[in-house]
Every structure is written in structure tokens, then in C-alpha cells.
N, CA, C and O atoms as a GROMACS GRO file, in nm:
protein
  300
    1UNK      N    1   0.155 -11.436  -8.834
    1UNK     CA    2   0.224 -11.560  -8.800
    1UNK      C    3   0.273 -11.624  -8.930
    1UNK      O    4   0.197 -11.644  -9.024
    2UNK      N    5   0.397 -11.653  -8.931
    2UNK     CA    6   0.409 -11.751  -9.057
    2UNK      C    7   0.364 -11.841  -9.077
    2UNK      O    8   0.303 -11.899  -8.988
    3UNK      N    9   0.372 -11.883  -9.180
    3UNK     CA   10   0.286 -12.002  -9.192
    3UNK      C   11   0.397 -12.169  -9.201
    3UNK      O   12   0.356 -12.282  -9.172
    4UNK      N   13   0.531 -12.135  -9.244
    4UNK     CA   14   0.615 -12.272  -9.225
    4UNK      C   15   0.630 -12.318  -9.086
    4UNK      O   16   0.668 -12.435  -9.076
    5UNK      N   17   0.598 -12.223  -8.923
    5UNK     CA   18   0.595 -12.245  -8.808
    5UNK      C   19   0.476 -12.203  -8.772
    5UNK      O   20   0.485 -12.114  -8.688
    6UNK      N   21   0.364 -12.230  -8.801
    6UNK     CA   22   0.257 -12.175  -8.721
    6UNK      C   23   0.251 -12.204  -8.563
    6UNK      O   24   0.209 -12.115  -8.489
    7UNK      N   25   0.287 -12.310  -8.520
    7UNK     CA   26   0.288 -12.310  -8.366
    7UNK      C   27   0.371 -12.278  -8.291
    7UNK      O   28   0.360 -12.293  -8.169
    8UNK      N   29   0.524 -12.199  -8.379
    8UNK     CA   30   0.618 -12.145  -8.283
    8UNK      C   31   0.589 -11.992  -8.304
    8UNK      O   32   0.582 -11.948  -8.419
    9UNK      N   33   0.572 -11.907  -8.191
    9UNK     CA   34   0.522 -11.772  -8.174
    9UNK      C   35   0.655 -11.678  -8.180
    9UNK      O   36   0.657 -11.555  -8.184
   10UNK      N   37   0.773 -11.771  -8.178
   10UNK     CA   38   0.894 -11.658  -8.181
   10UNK      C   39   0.966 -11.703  -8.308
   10UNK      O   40   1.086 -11.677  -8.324
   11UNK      N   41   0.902 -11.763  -8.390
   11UNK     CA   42   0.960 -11.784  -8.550
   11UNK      C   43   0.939 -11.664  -8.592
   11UNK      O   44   0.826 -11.617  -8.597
   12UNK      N   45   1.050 -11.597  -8.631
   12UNK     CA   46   1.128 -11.466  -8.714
   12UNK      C   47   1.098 -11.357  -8.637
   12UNK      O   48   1.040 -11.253  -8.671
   13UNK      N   49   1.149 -11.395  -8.513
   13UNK     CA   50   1.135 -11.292  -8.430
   13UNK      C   51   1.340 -11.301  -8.371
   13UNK      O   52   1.394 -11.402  -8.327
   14UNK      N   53   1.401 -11.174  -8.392
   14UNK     CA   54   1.560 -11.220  -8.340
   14UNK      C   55   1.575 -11.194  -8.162
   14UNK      O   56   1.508 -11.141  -8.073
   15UNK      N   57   1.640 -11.230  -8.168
   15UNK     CA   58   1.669 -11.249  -8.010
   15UNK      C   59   1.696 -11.067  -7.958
   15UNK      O   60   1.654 -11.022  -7.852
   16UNK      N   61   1.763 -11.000  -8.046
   16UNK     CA   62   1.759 -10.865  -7.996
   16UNK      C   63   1.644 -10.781  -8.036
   16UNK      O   64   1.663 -10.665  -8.002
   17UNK      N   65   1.537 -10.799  -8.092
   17UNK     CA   66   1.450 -10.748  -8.088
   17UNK      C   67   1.393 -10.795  -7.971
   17UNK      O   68   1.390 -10.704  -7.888
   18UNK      N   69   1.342 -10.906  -7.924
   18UNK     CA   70   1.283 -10.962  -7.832
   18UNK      C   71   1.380 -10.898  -7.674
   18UNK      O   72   1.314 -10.892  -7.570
   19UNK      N   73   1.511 -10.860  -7.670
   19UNK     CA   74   1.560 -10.782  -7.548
   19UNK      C   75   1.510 -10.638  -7.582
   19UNK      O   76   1.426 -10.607  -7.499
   20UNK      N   77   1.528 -10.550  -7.664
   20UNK     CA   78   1.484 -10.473  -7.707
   20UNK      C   79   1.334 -10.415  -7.676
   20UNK      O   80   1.316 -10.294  -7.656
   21UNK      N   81   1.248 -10.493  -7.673
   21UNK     CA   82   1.112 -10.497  -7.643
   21UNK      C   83   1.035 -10.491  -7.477
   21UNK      O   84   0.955 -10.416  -7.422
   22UNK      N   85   1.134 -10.649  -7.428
   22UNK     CA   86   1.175 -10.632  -7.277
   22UNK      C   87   1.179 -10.520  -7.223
   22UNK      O   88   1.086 -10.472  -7.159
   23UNK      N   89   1.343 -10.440  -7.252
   23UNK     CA   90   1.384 -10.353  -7.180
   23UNK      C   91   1.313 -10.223  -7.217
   23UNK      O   92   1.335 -10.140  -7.130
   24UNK      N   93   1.214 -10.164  -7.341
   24UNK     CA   94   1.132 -10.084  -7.356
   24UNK      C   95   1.037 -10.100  -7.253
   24UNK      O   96   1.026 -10.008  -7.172
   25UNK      N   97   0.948 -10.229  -7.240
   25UNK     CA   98   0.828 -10.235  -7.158
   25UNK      C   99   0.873 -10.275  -7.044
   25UNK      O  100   0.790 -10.356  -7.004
   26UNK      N  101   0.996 -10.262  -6.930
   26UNK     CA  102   1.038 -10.357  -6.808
   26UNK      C  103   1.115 -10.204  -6.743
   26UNK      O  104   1.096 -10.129  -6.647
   27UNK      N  105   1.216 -10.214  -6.865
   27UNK     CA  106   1.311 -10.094  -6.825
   27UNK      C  107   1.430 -10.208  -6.736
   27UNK      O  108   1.390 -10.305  -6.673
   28UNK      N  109   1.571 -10.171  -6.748
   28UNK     CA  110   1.676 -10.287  -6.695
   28UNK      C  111   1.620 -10.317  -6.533
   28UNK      O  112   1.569 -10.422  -6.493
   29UNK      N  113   1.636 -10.232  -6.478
   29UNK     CA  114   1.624 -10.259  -6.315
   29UNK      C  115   1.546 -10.379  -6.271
   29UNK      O  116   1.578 -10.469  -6.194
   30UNK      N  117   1.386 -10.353  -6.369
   30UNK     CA  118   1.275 -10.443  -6.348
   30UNK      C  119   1.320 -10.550  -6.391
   30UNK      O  120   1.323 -10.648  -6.318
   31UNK      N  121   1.364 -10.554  -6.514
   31UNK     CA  122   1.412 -10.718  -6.572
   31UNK      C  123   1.500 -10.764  -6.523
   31UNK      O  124   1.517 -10.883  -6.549
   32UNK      N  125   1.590 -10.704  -6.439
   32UNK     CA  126   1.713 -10.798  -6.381
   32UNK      C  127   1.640 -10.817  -6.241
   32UNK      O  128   1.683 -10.912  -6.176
   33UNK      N  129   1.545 -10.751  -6.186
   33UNK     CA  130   1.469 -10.829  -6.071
   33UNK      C  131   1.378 -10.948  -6.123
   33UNK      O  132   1.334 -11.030  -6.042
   34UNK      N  133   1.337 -10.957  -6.314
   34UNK     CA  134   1.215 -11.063  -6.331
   34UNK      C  135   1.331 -11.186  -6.373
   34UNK      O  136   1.311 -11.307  -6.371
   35UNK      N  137   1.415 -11.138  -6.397
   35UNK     CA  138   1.555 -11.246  -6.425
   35UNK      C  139   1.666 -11.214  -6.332
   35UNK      O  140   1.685 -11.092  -6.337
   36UNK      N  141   1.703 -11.241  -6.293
   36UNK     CA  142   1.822 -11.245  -6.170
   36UNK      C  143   1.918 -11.234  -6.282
   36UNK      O  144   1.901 -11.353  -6.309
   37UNK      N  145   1.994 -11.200  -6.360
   37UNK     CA  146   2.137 -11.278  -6.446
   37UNK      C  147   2.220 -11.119  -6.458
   37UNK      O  148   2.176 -11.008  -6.486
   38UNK      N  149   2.328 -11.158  -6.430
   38UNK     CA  150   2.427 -11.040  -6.354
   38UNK      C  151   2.447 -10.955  -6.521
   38UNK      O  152   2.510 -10.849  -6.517
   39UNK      N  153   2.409 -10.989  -6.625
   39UNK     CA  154   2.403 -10.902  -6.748
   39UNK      C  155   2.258 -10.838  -6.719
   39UNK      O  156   2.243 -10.794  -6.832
   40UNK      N  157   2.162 -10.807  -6.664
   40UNK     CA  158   2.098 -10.780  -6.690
   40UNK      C  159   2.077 -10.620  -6.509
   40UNK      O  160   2.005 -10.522  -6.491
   41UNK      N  161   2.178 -10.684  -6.436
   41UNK     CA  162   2.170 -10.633  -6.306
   41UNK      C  163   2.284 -10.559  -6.323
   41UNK      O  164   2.255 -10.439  -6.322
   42UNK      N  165   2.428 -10.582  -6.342
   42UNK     CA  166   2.533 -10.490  -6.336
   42UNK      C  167   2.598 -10.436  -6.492
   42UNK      O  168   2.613 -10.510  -6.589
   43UNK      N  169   2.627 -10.302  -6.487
   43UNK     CA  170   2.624 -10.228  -6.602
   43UNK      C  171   2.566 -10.289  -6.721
   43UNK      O  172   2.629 -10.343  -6.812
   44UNK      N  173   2.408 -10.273  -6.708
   44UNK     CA  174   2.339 -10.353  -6.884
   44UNK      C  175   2.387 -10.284  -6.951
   44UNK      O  176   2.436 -10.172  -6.938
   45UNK      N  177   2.367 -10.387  -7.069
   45UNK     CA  178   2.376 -10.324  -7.194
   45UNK      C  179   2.354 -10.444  -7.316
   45UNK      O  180   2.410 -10.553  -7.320
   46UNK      N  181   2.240 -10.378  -7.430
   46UNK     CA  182   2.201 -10.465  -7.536
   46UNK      C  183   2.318 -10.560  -7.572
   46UNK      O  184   2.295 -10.680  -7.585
   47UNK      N  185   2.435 -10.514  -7.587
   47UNK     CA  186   2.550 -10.590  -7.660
   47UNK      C  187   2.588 -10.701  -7.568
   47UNK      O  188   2.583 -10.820  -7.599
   48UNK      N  189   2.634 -10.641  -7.427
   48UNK     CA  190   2.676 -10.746  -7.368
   48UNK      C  191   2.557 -10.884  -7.287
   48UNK      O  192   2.589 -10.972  -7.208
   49UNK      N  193   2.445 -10.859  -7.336
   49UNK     CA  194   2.355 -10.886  -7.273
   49UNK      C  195   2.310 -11.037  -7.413
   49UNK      O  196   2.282 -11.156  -7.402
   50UNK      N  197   2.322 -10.961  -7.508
   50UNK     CA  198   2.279 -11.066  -7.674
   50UNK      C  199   2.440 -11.164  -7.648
   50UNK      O  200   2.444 -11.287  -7.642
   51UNK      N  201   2.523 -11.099  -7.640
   51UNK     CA  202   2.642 -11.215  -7.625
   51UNK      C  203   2.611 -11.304  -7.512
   51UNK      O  204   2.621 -11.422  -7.544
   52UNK      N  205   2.579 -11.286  -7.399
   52UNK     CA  206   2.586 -11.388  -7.306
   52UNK      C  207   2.453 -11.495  -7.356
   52UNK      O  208   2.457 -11.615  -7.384
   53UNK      N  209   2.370 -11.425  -7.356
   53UNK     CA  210   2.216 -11.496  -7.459
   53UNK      C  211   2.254 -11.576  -7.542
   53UNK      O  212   2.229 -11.696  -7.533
   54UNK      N  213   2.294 -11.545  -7.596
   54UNK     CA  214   2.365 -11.665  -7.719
   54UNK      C  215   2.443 -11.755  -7.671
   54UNK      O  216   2.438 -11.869  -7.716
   55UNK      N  217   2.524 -11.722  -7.578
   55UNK     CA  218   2.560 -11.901  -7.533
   55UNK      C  219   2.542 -11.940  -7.396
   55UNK      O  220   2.620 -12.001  -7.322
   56UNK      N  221   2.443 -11.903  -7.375
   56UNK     CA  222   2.368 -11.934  -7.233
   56UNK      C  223   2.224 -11.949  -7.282
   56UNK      O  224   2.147 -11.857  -7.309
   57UNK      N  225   2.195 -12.104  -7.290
   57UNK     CA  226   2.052 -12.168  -7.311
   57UNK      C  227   1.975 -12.155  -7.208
   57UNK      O  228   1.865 -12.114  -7.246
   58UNK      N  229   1.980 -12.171  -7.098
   58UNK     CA  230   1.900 -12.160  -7.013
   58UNK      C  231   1.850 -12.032  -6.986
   58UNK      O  232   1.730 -12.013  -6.966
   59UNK      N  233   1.949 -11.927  -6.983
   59UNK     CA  234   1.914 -11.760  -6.996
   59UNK      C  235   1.851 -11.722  -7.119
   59UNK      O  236   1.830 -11.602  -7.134
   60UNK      N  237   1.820 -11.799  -7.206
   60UNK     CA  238   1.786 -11.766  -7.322
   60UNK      C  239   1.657 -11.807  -7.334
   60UNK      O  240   1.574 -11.733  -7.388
   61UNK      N  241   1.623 -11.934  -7.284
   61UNK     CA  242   1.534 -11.961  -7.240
   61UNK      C  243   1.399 -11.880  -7.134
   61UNK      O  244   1.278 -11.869  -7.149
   62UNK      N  245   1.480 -11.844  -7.047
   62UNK     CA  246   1.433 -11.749  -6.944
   62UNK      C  247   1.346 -11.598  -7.008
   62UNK      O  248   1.243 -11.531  -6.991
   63UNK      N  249   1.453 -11.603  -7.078
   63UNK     CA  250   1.375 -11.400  -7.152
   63UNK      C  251   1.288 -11.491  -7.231
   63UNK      O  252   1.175 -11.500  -7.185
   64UNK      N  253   1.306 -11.547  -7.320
   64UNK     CA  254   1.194 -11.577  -7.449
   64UNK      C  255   1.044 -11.614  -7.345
   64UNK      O  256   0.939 -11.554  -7.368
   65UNK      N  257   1.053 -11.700  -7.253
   65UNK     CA  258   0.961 -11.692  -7.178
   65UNK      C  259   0.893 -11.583  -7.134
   65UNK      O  260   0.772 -11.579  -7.110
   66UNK      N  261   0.971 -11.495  -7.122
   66UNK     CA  262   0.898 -11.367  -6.990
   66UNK      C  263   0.900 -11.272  -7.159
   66UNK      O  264   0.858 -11.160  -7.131
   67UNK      N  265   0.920 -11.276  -7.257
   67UNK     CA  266   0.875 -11.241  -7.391
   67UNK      C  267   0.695 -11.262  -7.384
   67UNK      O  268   0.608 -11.178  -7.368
   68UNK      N  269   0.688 -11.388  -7.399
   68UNK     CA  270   0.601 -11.442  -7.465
   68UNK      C  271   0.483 -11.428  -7.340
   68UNK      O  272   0.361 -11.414  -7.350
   69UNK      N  273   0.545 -11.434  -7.255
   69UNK     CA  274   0.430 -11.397  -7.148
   69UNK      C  275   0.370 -11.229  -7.145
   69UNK      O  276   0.254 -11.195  -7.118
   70UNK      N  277   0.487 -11.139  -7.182
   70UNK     CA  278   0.461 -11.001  -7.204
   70UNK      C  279   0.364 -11.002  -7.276
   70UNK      O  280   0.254 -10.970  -7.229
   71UNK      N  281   0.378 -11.043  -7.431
   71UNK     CA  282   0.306 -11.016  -7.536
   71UNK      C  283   0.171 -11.076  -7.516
   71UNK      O  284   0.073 -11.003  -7.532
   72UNK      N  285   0.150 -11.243  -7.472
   72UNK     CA  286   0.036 -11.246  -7.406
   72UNK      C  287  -0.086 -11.185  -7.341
   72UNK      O  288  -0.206 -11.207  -7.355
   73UNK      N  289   0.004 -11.074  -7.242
   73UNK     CA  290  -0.050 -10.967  -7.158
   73UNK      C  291  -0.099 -10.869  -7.200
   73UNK      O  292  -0.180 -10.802  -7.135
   74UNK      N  293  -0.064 -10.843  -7.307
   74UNK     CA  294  -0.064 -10.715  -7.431
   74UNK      C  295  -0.165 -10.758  -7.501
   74UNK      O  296  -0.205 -10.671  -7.579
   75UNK      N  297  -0.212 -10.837  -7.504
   75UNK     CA  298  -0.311 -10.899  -7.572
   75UNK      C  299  -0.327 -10.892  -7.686
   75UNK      O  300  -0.420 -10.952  -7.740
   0.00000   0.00000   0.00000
């Protein structure tokens, strides 16, 4: 954990590693059923998936959550 954010768990963590990780442990199918968002359901793909992420807060919101709950799980 760094230490300039100790209480944020996704400080220096990038947003495509964190899809990256997802779609290793989910696989697309599963994650566009744990997120509904039509990048993640019709033809995925990392690229077009980090562009919509980036200017969609609320979707961005959504994965970092179901992130942090993964890794949780993982213990």
C-alpha cells in the first residue's frame, strides 16, 4: 500500500489493469451480466471498454467496485 494514500486501495492501481484483472477472473460474458453496460455485453474489447470508462463516472464507478470486492474475496 502506499503510503501518501493509505486509505485509498486503488491508489496506483490504472484503470486498465483493474479491467484487465476483471476480465481474467470473470471472463466478458460474466462481467457484462455483473455490470449490465453494452461495452462490456456487445463485441468487448479492452480498448473500447477503457474509452467509455473514462468518461462515464458512474461506469467507472461500478467496475472499481466489483474490483475491490474481487480482491477482497481473494483475500
Amino acid at each position: 500500500m502506499n503510503p501518501g494514500q493509505p486509505n485509498n486501495p486503488l491508489h496506483g492501481v490504472t484503470l486498465a489493469t483493474i479491467l484487465d484483472e476483471l476480465v481474467a477472473h470473470y471472463g466478458w460474458e460474466a462481467l457484462g451480466r455483473e455490470i449490465e453496460i453494452r461495452c462490456f455485453t456487445h463485441d468487448p474489447s479492452v480498448a473500447s471498454s477503457l474509452k467509455f470508462l473514462r468518461r462515464t463516472p458512474w461506469a467507472r464507478e461500478r467496475v472499481e467496485s466489483l474490483y475491490l470486492y474481487m480482491k477482497r474475496r481473494q483475500g
